[in-house]
C-alpha positions in Angstrom: -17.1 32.4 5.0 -18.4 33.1 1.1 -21.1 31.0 -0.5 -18.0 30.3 -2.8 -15.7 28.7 -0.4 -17.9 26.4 1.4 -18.3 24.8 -1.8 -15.0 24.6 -2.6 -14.2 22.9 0.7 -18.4 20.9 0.3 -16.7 19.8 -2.9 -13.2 18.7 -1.6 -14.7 17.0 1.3 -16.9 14.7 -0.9 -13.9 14.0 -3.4 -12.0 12.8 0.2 -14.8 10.8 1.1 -15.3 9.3 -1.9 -11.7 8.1 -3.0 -11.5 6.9 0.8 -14.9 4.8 0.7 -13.9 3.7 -3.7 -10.8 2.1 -1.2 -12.9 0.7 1.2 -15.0 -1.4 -1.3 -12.3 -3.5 -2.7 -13.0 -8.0 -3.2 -10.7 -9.3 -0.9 -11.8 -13.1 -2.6 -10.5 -11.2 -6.3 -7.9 -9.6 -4.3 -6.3 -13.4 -3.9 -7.0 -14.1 -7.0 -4.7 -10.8 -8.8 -2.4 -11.8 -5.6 -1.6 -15.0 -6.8 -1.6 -13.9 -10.4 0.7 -10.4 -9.9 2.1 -10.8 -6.6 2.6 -14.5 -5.5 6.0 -15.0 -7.4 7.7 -12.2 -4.9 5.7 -12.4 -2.5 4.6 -14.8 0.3 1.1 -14.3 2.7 1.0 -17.0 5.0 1.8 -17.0 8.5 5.4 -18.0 9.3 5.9 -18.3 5.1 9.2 -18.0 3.8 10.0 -14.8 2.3 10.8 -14.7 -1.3 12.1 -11.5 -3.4 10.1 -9.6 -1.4 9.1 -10.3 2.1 6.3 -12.0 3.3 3.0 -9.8 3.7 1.2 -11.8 6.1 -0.7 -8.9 9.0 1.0 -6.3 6.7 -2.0 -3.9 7.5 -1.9 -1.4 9.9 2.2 -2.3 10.8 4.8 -0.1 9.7 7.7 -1.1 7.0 10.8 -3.7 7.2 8.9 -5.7 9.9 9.2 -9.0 7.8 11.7 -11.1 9.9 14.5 -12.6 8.4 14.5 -10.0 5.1 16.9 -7.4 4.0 14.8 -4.1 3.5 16.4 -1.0 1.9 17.7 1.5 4.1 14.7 3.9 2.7 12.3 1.4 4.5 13.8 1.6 7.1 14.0 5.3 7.5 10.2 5.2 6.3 9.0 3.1 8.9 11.3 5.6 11.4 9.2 8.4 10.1 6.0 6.6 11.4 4.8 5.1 8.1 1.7 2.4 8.4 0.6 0.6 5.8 -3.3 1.7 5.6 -5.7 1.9 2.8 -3.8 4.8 1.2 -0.4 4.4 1.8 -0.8 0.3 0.1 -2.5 1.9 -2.8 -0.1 4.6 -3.5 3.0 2.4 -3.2 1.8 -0.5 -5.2 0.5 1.9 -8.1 4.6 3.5 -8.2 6.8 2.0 -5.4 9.8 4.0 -6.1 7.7 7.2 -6.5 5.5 6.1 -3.2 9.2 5.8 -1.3 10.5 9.0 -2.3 7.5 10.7 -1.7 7.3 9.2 1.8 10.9 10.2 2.8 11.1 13.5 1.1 14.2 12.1 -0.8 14.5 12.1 -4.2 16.8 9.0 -4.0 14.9 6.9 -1.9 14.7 3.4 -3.1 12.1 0.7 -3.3 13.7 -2.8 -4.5 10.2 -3.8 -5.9 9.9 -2.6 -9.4 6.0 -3.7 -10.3 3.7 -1.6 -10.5 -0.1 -2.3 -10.1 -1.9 -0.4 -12.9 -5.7 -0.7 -12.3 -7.1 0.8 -9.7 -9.6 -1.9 -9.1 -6.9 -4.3 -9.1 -5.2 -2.5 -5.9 -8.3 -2.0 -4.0 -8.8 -6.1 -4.1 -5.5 -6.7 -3.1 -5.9 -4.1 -0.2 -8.9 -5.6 1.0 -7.3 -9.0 0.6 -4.1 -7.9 2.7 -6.6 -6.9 5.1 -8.0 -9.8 5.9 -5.0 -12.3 6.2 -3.8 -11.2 9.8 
């Protein structure tokens, strides 16, 4: 291998590393504070809570889609949590920064549909409410 391609794969390894580990270090005590400012009025996080708009994220992480009982998911949840989709580190971040564009992207179908419309702009923001989802399970 050229001097030229390992650092093009040294370089791409790092970026990976370091957008996985900029994840890794969100506030999960800010990450129920922009919860219950951005999130709370859809959303529910206690165990056994009522679900609201949305359903109820309590021990979200690490489960796949449309396992919130009693709430009517789209059928695109249900095909993504068919296809094997877990809500990690990644896959939270990229679906509350665009949920429609997450879904799509998820199914491979431009028509997929996501019924939450909100989109969590900063990317600070979304790593403290993934390290808050985290840790209510």
């Amino acid at each position: 291998m050229n001097k030229g391609r390992v650092l093009a794969l040294s370089v791409a390894l790092a970026m990976g590393l370091s957008s996985t580990a900029a994840l890794a270090a969100g506030d999960a005590k800010n990450g129920a504070k922009v919860f219950k400012k951005r999130c709370f009025a859809c959303h529910t996080i206690k165990k056994g809570g009522k679900n609201k708009v949305g359903p109820n994220l309590f021990a979200i992480y690490g489960n796949k889609p449309g396992l919130a009982k009693g709430y009517k998911y789209s059928p695109s949840y249900k095909q993504a949590a068919g296809k094997g989709l877990v809500w990690n580190d990644d896959a939270i971040a990229e679906y509350i920064k665009d949920p429609r564009k997450f879904i799509r992207k998820a199914l491979g179908d431009a028509k997929g549909k996501s019924k939450m419309t909100y989109k969590l702009k900063k990317a600070a923001e979304r790593d403290d409410v993934i390290a808050y989802l985290k840790s209510q399970k």
